[in-house]
KOLNU-856626 format. One record per atom (N, C-alpha, C): x, y, z. Coordinates in steps of 0.05 Angstrom, whole numbers, plus 5000, padded with zeros to 4 digits. Layout:
REM KOLNU-856626
XYZ;...
***
This chain:
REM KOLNU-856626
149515111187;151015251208;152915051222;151514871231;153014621235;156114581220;155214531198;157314391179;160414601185;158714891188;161215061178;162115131209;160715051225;163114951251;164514731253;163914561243;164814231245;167314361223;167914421198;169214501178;170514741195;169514901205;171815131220;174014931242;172714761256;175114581270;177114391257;176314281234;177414101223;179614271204;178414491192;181814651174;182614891196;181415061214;183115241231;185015131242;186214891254;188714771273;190614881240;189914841208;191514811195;192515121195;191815301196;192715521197;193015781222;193715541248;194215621274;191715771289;190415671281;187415751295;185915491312;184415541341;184015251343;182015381354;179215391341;176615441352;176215331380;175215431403;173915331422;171415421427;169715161434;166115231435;165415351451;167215461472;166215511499;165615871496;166916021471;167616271468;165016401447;164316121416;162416331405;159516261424;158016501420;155916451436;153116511392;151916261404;149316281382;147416421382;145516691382;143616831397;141216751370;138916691382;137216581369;134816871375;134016951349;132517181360;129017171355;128716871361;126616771363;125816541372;123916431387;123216281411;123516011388;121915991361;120915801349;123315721335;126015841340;127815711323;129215601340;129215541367;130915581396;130815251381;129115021384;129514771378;131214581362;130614801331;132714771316;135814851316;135615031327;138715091335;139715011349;138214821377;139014661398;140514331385;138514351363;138814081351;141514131333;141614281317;143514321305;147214251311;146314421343;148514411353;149314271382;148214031381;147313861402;150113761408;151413741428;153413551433;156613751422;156614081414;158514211412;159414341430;158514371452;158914561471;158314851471;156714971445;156315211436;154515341460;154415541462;152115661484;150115761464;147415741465;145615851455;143315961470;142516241471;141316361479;138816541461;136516591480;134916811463;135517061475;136517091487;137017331508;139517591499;141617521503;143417561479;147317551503;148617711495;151917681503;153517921501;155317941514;157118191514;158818131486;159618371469;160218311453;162318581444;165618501446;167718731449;167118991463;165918911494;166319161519;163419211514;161219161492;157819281486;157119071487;155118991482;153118811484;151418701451;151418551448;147618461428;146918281445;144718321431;141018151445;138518371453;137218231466;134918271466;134718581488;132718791483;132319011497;132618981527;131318831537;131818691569;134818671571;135718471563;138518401563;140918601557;140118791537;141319051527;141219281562;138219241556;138619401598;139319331609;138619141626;140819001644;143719021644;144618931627;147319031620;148119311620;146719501616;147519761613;147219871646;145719791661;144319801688;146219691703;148019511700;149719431718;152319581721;153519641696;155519781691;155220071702;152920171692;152020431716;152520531736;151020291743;151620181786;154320251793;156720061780;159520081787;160120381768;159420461755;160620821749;159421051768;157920911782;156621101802;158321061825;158920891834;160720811857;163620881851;163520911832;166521011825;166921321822;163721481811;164521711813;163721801848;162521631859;161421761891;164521691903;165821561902;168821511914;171121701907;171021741885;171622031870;171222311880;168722321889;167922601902;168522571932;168522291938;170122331963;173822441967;174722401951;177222461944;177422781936;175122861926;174923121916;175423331933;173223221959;173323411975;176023501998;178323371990;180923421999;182723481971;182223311955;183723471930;182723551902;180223771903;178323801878;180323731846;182623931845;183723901827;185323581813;185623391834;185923151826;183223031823;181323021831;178822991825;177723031800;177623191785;177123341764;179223231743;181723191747;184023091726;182822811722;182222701751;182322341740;179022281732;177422571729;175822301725;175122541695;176522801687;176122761646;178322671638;180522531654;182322431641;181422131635;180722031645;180721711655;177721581654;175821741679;174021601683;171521621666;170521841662;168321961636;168921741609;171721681612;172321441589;171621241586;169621141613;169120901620;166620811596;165021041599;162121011594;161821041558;164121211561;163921331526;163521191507;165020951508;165620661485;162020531488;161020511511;157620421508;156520571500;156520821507;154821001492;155121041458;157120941445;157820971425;156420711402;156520461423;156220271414;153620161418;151520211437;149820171443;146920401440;145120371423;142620551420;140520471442;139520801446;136420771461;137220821495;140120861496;140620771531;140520991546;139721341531;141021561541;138821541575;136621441580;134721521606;136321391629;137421071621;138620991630;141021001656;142021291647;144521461654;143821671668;141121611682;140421891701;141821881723;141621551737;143421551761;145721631763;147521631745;150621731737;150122021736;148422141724;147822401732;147722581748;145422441771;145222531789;147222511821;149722231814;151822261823;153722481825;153722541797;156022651778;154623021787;151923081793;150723291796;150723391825;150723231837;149823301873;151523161882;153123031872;155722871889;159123061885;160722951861;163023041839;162723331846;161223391836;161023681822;161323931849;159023801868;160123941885;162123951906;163323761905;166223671912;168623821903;168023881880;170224021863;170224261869;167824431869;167124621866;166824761898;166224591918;165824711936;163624691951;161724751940;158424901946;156824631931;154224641939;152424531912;151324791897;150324661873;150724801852;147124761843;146824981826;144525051816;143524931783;141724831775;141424781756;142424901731;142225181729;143025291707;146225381708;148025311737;150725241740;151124981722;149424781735;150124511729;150324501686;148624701678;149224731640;151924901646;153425031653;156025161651;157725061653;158224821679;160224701678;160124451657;157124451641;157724201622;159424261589;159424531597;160524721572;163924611575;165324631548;167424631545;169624811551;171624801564;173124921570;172925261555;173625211538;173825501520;171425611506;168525461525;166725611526;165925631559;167125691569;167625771605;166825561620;166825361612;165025111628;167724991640;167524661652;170524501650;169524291642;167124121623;167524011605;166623751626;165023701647;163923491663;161023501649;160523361621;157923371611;156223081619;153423241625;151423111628;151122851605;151522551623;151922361602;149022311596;147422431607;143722271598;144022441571;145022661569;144622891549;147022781518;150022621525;150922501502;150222271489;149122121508;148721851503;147721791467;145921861463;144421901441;146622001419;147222271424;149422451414;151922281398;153922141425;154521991414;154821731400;152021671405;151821381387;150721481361;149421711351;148921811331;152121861311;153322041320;155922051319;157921781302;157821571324;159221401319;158421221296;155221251289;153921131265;155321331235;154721501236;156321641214;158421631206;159621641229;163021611228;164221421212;163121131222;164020821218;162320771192;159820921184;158220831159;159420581140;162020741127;163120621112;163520411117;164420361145;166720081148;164019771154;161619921176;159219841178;157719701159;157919831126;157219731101;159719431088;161319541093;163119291089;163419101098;163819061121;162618921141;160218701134;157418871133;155418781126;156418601095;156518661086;157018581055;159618331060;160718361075;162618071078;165218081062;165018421058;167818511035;169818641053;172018471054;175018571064;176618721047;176118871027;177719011012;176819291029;179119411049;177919751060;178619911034;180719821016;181220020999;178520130979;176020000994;173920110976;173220360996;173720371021;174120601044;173820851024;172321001035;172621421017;173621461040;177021491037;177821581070;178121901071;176922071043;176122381045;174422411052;171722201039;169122191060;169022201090;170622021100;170022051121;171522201136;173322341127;174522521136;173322751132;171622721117;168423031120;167622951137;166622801138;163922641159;165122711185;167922761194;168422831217;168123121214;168923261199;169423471199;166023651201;165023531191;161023621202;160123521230;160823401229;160223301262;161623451281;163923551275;165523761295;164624051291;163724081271;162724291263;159524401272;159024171275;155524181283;155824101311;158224011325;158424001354;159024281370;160724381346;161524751364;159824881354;157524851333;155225041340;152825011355;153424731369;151524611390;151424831417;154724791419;156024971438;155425231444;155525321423;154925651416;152425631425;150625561415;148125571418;147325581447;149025311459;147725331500;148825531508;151325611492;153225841515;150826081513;150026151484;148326271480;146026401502;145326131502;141726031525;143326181546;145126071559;146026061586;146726311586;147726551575;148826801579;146026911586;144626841574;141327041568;141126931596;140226841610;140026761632;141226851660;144427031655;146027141675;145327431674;146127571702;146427821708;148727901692;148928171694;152228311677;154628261693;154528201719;156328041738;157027831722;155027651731;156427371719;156827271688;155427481667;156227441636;158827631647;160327711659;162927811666;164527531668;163527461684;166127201694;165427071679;163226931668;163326731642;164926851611;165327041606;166327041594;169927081598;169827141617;173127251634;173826841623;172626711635;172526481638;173626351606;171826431590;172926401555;175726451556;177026741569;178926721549;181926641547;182926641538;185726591527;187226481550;187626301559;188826271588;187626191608;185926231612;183926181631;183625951650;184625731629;183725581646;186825391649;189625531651;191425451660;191825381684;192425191701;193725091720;196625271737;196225501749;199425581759;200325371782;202525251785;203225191808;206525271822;
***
């Protein structure tokens, strides 16, 4: 390992690359190798850890270190959506734009990239549930409200979904998706033209498909659950228009 850092500095300047030690980080995923890798790389400036490193906006390492990290970022999406619902309660409808335009965006890319974190995401929940929501809305809201509004627009909801409930969802998701590229990757082969880019242009196409019969299915639960009043407005709510903006 050594050698092929000492060799990455000595030919990268030749092809406008100039490694710096201060950037790769070494993660050792065992206590009994920590010595040898210390020795290895004694006097490079490399960082070596058992613990692990942020790694493009996600994380690797160790389960601890995986929480923590997921736990901090939390903290600050919680303060961002409770600042939010402060804003709400003078302008619900800018409230609601910036945070499925913008802010829900925050979390999406970890959840995608990171397994095991959905419990994690209760506090963001319960922000996003008894804070946001009823800001927007007005009133606080009732549990089996709180599954309506997680519904998609054009299934009468406005699409503020419970992130303890995607987390999983989407990191399942994002494993299928990327399969292909995941295997190449692994394998150390840069040819994508081995890519099935019809494959995975199925692979989206089942996953969207098995996402709007997810849908169906809660809208389902949730109607069984209303008076003939309100399967009135939930459905008024579905249709065609509905959920335009007049100003």
């Amino acid at each position: 390992l050594k050698d092929w850092w000492t060799r990455l500095t000595e030919i990268g300047p030749g092809y406008g690359y100039f490694p710096k030690p201060s950037k790769p980080v070494l993660i050792v995923k065992d206590l009994k190798f920590l010595p040898t890798a210390k020795s290895l790389f004694h006097g490079t400036g490399i960082k070596i850890t058992l613990e692990g490193d942020r790694h493009l906006g996600a994380v690797i390492g160790s389960p601890n270190f995986k929480e923590d990290f997921v736990k901090k970022k939390i903290e600050g999406w919680v303060r961002d959506v409770e600042q939010l619902a402060e804003f709400g309660r003078e302008d619900p409808q800018l409230a609601y734009s910036a945070y499925t335009k913008a802010l829900c965006m925050r979390w999406t890319y970890v959840q995608r990239t990171i397994s095991g974190i959905s419990l994690l995401f209760q506090p963001l929940e319960d922000a996003i549930r008894d804070k946001l929501l009823p800001a927007i809305i007005g009133r606080d809201i009732s549990d089996l409200e709180r599954q309506m509004l997680a519904l998609p627009l054009r299934f009468g909801g406005i699409g503020i979904q419970n992130p303890v409930l995607t987390s999983d969802r989407e990191y399942l998701t994002s494993v299928k998706v990327t399969q292909q590229l995941t295997d190449l990757i692994y394998q150390q082969d840069d040819c994508v033209d081995k890519l099935d880019i019809a494959g995975i242009k199925s692979t989206k196409a089942a996953v969207k498909l098995a996402t709007e019969t997810k849908y169906k299915a809660e809208f389902s639960t949730i109607a069984d659950q209303l008076n003939d009043d309100q399967k009135t407005f939930l459905n008024l709510a579905c249709g065609k228009g509905a959920s335009v903006k007049f100003t």
